[in-house]
KEKE-3310 file (N, C-alpha, C; in steps of 0.2 Angstrom, whole numbers, plus 5000, padded with zeros to 4 digits):
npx = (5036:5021:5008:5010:5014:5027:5042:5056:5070:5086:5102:5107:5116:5106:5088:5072:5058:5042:5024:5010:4994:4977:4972:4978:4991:5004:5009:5008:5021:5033:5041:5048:5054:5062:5073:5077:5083:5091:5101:5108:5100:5093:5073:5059:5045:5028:5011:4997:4988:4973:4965:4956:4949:4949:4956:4970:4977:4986:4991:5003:5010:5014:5021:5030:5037:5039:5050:5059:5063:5069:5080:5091:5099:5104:5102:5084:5071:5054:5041:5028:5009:4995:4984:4995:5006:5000:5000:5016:5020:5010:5020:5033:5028:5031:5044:5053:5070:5083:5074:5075:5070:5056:5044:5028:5016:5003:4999:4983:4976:4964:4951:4935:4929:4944:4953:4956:4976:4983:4989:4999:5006:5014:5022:5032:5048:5057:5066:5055:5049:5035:5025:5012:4996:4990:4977:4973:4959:4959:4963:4961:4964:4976:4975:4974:4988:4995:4994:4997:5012:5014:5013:5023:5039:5053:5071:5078:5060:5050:5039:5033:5023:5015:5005:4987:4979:4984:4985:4992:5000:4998:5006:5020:5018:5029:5025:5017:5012:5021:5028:5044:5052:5045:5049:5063:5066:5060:5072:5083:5081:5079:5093:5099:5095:5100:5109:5127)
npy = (5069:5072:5078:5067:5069:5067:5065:5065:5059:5057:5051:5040:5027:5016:5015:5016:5014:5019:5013:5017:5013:5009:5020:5031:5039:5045:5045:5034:5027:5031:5027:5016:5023:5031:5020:5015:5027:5027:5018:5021:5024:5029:5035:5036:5043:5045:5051:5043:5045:5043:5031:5021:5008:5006:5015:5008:5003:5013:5018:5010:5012:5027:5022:5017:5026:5035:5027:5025:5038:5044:5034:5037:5028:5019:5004:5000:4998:4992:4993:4991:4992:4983:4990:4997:4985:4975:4983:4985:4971:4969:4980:4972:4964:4968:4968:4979:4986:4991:4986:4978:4971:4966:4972:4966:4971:4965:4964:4962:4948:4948:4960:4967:4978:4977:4971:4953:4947:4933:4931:4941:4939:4929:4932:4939:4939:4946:4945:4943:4949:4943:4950:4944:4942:4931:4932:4940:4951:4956:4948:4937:4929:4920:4913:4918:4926:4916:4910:4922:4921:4910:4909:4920:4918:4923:4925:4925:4920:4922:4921:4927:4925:4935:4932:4936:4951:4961:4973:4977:4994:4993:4981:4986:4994:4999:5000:4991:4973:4965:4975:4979:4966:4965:4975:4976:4963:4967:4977:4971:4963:4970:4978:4966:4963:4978:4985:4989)
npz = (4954:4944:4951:4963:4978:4987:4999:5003:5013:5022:5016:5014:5004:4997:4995:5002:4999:5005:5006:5008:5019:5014:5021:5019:5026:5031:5045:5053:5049:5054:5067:5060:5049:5057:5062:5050:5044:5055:5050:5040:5026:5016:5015:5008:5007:5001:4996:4988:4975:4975:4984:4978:4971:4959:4956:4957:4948:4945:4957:4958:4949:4951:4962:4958:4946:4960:4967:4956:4953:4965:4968:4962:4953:4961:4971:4978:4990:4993:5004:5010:5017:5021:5010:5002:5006:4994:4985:4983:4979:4967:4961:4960:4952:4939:4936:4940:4935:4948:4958:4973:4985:4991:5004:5012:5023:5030:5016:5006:4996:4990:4993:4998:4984:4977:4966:4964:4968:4965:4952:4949:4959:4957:4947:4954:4957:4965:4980:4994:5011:5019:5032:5045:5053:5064:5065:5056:5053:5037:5030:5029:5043:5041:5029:5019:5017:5018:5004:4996:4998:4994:4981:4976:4969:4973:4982:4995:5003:5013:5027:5042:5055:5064:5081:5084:5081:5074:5060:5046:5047:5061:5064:5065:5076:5089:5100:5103:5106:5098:5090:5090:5088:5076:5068:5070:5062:5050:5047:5047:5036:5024:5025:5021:5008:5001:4993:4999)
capx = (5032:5018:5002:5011:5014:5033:5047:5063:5074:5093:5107:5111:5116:5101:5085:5068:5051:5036:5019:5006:4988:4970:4970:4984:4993:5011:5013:5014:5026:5039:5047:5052:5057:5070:5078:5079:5088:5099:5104:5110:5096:5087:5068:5055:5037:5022:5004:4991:4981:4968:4965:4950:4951:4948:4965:4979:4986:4991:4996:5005:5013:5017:5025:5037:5039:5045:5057:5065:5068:5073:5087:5096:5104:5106:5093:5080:5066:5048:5039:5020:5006:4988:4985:5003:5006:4997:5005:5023:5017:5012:5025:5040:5029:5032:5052:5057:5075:5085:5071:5079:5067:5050:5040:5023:5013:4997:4994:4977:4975:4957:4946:4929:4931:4948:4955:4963:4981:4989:4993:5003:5011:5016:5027:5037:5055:5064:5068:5052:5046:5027:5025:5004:4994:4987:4969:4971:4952:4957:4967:4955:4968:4983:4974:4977:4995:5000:4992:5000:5017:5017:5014:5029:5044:5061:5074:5069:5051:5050:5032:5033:5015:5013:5001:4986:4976:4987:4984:4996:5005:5000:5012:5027:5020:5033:5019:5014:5017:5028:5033:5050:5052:5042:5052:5070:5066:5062:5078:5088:5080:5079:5098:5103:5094:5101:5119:5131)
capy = (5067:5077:5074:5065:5073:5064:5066:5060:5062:5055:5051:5032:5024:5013:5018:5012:5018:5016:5013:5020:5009:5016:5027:5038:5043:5043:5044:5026:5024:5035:5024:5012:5028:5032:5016:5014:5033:5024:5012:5023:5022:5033:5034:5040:5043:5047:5049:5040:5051:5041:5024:5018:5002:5008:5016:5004:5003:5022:5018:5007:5015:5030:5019:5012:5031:5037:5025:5026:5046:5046:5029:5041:5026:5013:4999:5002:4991:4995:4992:4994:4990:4984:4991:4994:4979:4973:4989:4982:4963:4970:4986:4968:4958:4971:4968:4985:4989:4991:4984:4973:4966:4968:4970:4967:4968:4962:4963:4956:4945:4953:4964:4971:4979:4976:4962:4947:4946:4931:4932:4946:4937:4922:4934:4941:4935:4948:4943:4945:4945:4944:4949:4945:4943:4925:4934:4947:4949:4958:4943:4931:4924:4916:4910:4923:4927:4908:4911:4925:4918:4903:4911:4923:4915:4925:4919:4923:4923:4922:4923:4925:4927:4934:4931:4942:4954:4966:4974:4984:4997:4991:4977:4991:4999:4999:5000:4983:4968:4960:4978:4980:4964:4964:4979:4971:4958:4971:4981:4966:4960:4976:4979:4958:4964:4983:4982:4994)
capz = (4948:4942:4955:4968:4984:4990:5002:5005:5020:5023:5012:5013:4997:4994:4996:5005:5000:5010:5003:5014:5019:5013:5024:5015:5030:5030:5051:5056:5048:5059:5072:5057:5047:5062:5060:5042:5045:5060:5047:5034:5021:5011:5013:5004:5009:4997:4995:4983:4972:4977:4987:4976:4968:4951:4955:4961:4944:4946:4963:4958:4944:4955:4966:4953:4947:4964:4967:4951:4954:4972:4967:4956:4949:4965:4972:4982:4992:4994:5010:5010:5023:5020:5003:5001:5005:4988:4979:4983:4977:4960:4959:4960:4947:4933:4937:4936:4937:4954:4964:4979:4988:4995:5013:5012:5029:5028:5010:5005:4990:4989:4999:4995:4975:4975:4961:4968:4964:4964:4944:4950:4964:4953:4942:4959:4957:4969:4988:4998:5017:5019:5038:5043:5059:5063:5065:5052:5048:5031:5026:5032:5045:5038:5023:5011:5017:5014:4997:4993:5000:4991:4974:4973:4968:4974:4987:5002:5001:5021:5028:5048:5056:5072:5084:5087:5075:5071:5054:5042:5050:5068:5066:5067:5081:5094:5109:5100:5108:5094:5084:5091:5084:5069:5064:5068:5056:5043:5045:5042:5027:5021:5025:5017:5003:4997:4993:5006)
cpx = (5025:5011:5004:5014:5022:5037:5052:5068:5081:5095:5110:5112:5112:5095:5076:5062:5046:5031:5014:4999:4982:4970:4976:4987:5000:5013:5014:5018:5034:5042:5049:5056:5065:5073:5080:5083:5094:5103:5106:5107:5093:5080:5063:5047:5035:5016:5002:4988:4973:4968:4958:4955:4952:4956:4970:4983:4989:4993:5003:5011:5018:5021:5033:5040:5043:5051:5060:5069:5070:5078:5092:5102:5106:5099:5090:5075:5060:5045:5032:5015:4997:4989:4991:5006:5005:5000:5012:5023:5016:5014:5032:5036:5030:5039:5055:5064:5077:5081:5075:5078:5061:5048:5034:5019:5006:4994:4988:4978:4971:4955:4943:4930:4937:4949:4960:4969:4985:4993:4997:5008:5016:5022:5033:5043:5059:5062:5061:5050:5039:5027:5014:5005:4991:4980:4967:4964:4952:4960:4965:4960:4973:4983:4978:4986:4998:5000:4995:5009:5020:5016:5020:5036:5054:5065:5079:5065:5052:5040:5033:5026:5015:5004:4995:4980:4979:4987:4988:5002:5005:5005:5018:5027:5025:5029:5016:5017:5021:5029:5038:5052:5050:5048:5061:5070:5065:5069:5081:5086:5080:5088:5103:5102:5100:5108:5122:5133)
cpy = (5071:5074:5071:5069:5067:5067:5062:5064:5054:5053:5044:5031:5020:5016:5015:5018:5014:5020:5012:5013:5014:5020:5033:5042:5040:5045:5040:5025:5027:5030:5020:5018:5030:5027:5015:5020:5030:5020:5014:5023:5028:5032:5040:5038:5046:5048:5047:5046:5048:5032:5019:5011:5003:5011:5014:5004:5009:5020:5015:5008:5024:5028:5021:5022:5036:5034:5026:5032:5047:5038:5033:5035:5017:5010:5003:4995:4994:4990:4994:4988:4989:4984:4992:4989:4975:4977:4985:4974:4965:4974:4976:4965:4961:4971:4973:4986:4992:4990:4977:4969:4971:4967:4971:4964:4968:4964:4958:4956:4949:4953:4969:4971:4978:4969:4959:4948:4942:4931:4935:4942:4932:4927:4937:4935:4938:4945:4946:4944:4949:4944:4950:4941:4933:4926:4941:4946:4953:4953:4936:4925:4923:4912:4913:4925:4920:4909:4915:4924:4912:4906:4915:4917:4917:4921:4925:4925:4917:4926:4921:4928:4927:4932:4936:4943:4960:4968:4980:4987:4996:4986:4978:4994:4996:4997:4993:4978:4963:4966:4979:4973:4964:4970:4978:4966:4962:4974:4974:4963:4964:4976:4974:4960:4968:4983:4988:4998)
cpz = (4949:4947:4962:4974:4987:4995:5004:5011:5021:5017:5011:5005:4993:4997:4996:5003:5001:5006:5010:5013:5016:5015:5023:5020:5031:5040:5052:5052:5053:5065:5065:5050:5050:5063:5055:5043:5047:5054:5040:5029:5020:5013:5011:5004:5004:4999:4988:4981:4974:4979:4985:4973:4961:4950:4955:4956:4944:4952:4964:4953:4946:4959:4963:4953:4953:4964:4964:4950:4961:4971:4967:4957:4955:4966:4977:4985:4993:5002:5009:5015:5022:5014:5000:5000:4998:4983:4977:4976:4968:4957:4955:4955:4940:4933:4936:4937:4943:4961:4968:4982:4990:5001:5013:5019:5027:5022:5008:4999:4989:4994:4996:4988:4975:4970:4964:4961:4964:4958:4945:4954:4963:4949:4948:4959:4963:4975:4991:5006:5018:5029:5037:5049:5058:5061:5062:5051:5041:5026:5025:5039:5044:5031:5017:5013:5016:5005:4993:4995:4996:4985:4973:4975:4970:4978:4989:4999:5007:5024:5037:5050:5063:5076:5081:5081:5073:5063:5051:5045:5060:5071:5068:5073:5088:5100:5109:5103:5103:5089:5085:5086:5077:5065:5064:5061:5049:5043:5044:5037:5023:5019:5020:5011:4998:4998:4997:4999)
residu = (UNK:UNK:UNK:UNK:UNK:UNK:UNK:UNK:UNK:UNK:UNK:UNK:UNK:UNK:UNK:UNK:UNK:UNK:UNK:UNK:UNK:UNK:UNK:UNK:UNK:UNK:UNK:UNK:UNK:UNK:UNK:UNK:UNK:UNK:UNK:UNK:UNK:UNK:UNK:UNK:UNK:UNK:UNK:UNK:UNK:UNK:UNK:UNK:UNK:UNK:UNK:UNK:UNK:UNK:UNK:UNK:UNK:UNK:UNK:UNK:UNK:UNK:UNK:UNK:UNK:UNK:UNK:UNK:UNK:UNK:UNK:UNK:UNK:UNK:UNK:UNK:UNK:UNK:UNK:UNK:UNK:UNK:UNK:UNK:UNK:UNK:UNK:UNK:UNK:UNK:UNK:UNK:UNK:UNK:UNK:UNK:UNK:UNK:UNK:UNK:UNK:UNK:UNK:UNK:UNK:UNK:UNK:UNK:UNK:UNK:UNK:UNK:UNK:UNK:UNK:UNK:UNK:UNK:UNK:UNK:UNK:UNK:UNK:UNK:UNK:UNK:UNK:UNK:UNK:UNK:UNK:UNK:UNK:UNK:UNK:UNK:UNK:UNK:UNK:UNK:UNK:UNK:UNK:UNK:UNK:UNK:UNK:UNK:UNK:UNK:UNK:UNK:UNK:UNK:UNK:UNK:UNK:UNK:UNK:UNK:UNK:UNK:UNK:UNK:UNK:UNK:UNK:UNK:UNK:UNK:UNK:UNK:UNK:UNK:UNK:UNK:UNK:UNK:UNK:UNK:UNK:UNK:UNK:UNK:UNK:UNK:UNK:UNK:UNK:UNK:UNK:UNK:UNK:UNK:UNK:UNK)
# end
């Protein structure tokens, strides 16, 4: 797409796009990259044209656009982190076509200028898992992630909360005392979701 900066790498038959945190950097995502590979999946990284606030609904509109040209034609699931996380949440409340399920790691409802979104979370029908930190401080704790867990409506809509303050893509780190974990629990929901 015209402006977006994208890549796709591997051949599986459904296909996983990752939505980067404000700070627009598509490395953390790499150890959960290499297992979505292992597991025979498509994915596809991006960047934001821009991580302002004024911006999300373009973020959020490119999102949708990637995915629907890196599908060609099967489902797909989004995964985003932080601000991602919030991408994801209202990419599924505009229902688009062959979305599968969402992973939103510490999505915030709101922070700073951003607009709160539960109105968006409320229209979420597909399969969600909300992973968050008990002591997120951009989530305020476990507040906002209840909040935005209890609003969307698919099934599953699985909210597991680790310990700690881990935020966004820290929750994946491997080196992390709960990413091995954290990031099994994405690939099997990822995998329950997208059809073989």
């Amino acid at each position: 797409m015209d402006g977006v900066a994208a890549a796709a790498t591997g051949s599986g038959p459904a296909t996983v796009v990752l939505l980067n945190d404000s700070g627009n950097s598509v490395c953390g995502w790499l150890p959960l990259t290499d297992a979505l590979l292992e597991r025979q999946l498509k994915v596809v990284i991006f960047a934001y044209r821009s991580t302002a606030a004024d911006n999300e609904p373009e973020a959020v509109r490119d999102a949708l656009a990637v995915a629907d040209g890196a599908r060609s034609g099967n489902h797909y699931a989004l995964i985003g982190a932080s601000l991602g996380g919030r991408v994801v949440i209202e990419a599924a409340a505009t229902r688009p076509p062959g979305l599968a399920g969402i992973v939103s790691l510490s999505g915030e409802r709101t922070i700073q200028n951003y607009r709160d979104i539960p109105p968006d979370a409320r229209k979420v029908t597909s399969p969600a898992l909300y992973v968050g930190a008990k002591d997120d401080f951009a989530t305020q704790g476990e507040r906002q992630q209840r909040q935005l867990h209890e609003a969307m409506r698919g099934k599953p809509n699985i909210l597991p909360q680790r310990d700690g303050l881990a935020q966004g893509m820290d929750l994946i780190n491997p080196d992390g005392p709960d990413g091995k974990a954290v990031n099994s629990r994405i690939l099997d929901f990822v995998e329950q979701q997208l059809p073989s």
